[in-house]
Structure formats: structure tokens, C-alpha cells
C-alpha positions as CSV (number, residue, x, y, z in Angstrom):
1,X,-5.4,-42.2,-25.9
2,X,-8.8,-42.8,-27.0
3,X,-10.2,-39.2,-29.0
4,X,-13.1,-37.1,-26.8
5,X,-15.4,-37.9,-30.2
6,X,-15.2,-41.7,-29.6
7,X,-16.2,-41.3,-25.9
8,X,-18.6,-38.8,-26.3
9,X,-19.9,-39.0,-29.5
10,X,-18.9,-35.3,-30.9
11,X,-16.5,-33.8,-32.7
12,X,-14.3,-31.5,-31.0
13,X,-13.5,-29.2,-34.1
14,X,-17.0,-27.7,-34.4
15,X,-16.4,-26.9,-30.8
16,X,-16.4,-22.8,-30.7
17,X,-15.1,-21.3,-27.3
18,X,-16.3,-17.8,-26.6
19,X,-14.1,-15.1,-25.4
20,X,-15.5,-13.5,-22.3
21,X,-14.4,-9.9,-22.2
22,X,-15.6,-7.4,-20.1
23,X,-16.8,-4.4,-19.8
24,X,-14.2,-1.1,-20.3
25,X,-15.4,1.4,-17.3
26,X,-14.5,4.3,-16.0
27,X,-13.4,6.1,-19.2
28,X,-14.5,9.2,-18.4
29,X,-12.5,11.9,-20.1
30,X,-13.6,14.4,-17.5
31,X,-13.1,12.1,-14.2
32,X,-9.6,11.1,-15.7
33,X,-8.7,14.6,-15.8
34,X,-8.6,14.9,-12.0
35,X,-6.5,11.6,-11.4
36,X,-4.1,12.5,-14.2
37,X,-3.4,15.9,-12.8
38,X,-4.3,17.1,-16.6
39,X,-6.3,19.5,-18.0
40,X,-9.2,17.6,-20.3
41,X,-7.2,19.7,-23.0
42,X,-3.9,18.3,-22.0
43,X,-5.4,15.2,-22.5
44,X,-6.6,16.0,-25.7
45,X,-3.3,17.6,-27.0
46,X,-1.3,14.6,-26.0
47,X,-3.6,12.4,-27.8
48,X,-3.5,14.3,-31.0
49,X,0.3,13.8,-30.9
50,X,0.4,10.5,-30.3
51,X,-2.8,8.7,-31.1
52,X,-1.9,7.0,-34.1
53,X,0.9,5.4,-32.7
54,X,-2.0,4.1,-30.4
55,X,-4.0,2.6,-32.8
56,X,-4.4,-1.0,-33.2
57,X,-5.4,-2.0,-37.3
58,X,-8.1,-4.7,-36.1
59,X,-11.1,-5.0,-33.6
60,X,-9.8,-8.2,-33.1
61,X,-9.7,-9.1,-28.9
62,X,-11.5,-6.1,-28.5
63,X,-8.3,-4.2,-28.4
64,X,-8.2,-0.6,-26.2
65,X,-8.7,2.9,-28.4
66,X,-6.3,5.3,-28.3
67,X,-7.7,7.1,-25.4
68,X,-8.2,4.2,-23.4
69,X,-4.7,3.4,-23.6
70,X,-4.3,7.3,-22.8
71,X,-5.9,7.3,-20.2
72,X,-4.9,4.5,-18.6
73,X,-1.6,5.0,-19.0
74,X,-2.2,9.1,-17.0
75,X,-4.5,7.0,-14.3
76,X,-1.7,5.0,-13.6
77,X,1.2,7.9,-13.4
78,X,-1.1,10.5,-11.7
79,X,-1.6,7.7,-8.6
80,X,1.0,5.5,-8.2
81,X,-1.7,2.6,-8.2
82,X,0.0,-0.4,-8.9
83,X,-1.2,-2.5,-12.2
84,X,-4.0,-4.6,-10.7
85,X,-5.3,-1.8,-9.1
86,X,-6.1,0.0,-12.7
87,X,-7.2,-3.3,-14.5
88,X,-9.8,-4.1,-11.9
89,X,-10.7,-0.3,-12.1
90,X,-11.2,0.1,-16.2
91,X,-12.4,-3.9,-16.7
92,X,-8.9,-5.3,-18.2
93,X,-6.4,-7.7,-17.5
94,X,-3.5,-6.6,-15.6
95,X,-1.0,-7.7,-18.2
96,X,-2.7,-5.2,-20.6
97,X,-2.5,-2.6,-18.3
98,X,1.9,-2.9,-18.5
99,X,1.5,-3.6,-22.2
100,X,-0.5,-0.3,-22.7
101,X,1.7,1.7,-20.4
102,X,5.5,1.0,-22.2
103,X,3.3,1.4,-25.6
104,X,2.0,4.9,-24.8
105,X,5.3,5.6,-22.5
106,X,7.3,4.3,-25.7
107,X,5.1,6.8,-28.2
108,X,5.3,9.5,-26.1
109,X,9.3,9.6,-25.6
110,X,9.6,8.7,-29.7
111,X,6.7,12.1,-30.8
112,X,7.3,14.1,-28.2
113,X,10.2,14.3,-25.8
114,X,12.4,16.2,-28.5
115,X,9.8,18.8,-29.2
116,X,8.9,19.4,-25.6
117,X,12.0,19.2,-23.3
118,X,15.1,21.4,-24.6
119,X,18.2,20.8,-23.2
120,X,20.2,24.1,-22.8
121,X,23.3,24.4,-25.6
122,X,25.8,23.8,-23.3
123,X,25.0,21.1,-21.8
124,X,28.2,19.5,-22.1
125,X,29.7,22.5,-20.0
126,X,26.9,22.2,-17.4
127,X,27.9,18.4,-17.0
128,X,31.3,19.0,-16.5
129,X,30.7,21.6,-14.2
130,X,28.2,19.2,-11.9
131,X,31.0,16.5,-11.8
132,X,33.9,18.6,-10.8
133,X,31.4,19.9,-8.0
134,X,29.8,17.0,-6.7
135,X,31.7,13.7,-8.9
136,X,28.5,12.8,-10.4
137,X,28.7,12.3,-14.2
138,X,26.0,13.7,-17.0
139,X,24.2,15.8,-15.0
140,X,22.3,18.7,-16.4
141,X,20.6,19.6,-13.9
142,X,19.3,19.4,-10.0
143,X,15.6,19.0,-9.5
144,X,13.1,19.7,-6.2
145,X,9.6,21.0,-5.1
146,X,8.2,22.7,-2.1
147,X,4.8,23.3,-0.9
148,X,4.5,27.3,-0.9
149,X,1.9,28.9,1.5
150,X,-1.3,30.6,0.5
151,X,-4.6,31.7,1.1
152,X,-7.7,29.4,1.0
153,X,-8.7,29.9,-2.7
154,X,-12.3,30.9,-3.4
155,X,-12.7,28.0,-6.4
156,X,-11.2,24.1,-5.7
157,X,-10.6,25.2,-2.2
158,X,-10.2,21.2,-1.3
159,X,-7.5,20.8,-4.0
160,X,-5.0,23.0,-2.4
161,X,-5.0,21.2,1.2
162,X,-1.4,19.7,1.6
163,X,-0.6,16.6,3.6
164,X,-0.4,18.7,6.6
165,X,-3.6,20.2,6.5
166,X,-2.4,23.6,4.7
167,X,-2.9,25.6,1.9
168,X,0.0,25.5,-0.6
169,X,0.5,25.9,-4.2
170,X,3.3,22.9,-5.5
171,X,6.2,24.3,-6.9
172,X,9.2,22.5,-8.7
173,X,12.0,24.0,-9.7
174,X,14.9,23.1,-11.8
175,X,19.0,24.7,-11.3
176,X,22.2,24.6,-12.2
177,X,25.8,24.1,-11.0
178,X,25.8,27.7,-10.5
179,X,22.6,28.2,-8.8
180,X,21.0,29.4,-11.2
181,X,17.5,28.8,-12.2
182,X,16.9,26.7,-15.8
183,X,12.6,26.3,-14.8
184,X,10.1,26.6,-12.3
185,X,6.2,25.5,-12.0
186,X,3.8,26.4,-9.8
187,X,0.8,26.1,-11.7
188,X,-0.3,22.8,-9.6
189,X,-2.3,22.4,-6.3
């Protein structure tokens, strides 16, 4: 094979290619905050915990921050958008967008699932109790929501429309083999 030098006259080692990388958009702490379903302090919490997992040592490839990845990673949770739908939105590759959710997914379950969901003590018990009832093993516990009725609010009137054109609060509630009630949220539209 004859060398691209001989034919052309150059040499192909001085030959510097140019990365073309564009633009991150739509970082916007307070827009993300209403397509996480977080609170901009939420946000900011979570990213204290985990942020240093996060960060890369090196600007090389003009790697994500922290919060980028963050907020990625909520974007894609709080819609259900599938991964070319949130590279094309934020300017990145759609293989970065998996990368960046198991990373923050992975930091978040290593600095912060302990601290922040607590198992009851007897969970062994509870687990027992679920199979004899129903045959299904390591359960600790039945989940479900509901849409509860309410007045129009005065504020964010628009957030609390339901898919059939009420308002409702979302609740979701947690209970045991025994019926009884282990949590319950109904601080979201």
C-alpha cells in the first residue's frame, strides 16, 4: 500500500483532528426543578451528598459537572423520555446520557439509600408473613397511589389537573401484611 505522504506530499502525523463538541443546554437548575418533580433544594441536597462521586479529575472531552450529570439523570426519571430524547435536549451523545444515569443511579444507591430508606426491624417477620399470605418471597411491603380529590388551589392551579381533567393531590402509600400502614405521601400534585 503506498503511504497518504507519498501520494500527497504530507505527512499524516502533523495531521490534528478537532473534536467537535457541542453546546450543553438547557441546564437550568430552576426549569429542571419542574421536570424532576424536585424542589431546587432537593436538587441541591442530593448533590451535596453525592457530588463528589460525580466529579470527573480532568476537563479532558469536556466531561459533564456534577450537576449536569444531576440533572440529567432527574430529567430522565421525572419523564420517562427515552435516552435520545434527553441527549438531543442537553447537546450530548446518547451513549453519555446511559453512562451518566448508572453513574449517578450507582452514587446515589452507594451514599444514600442506607441513610434514607429504613427498613422496619422485623423485616424478616413481615416477609414471612407476605409469603404465607400470598406465596411471594422477600416482600416487605405492598405499594400504590391514588389521585385524591380537591379544590382548585389558588397558587399552581395547572399542576394539580389529573389525566381526567380533575383536581387531585397524588398520594402513595405503603402497608403491611396486616394492613397496616408503614408510609404515606401526599405532598405531590
Amino acid at each position: 500500500m503506498i503511504r497518504h505522504e507519498i501520494l500527497f506530499g504530507e505527512d499524516d502525523s502533523q495531521t490534528v483532528v478537532n473534536r467537535v463538541v457541542n453546546p450543553r443546554t438547557n441546564y437550568n437548575l430552576f426549569l429542571h426543578s419542574m421536570d424532576c418533580r424536585l424542589k431546587n433544594h432537593q436538587i441541591e441536597f442530593i448533590l451535596i451528598k453525592i457530588g463528589n462521586e460525580l466529579q470527573y479529575n480532568s476537563e479532558r472531552n469536556h466531561c459533564l459537572s456534577p450537576d449536569q450529570q444531576l440533572l440529567t439523570t432527574l430529567h430522565w426519571l421525572g419523564n420517562g423520555c427515552q435516552y435520545h430524547g434527553i441527549a438531543v435536549m442537553h447537546g450530548i451523545h446518547k451513549s453519555t446520557v446511559c453512562r451518566t444515569i448508572h453513574r449517578v443511579l450507582d452514587a446515589v444507591i452507594n451514599k444514600m439509600l442506607n441513610a434514607t430508606i429504613c427498613w422496619p426491624p422485623n423485616t424478616y417477620e413481615i416477609a414471612q408473613h407476605f409469603f404465607e399470605i400470598g406465596g411471594f418471597p422477600q416482600v416487605a411491603g405492598c405499594i400504590d397511589g391514588t389521585m385524591i380529590n380537591i379544590d382548585a388551589p389558588m397558587e399552581n392551579e395547572a399542576q394539580f389537573v389529573n389525566r381526567h381533567g380533575k383536581h387531585a393531590l397524588n398520594a402513595m402509600m405503603v402497608c403491611g401484611p396486616d394492613r397496616s400502614y408503614y408510609a404515606i405521601n401526599c405532598s405531590w400534585p
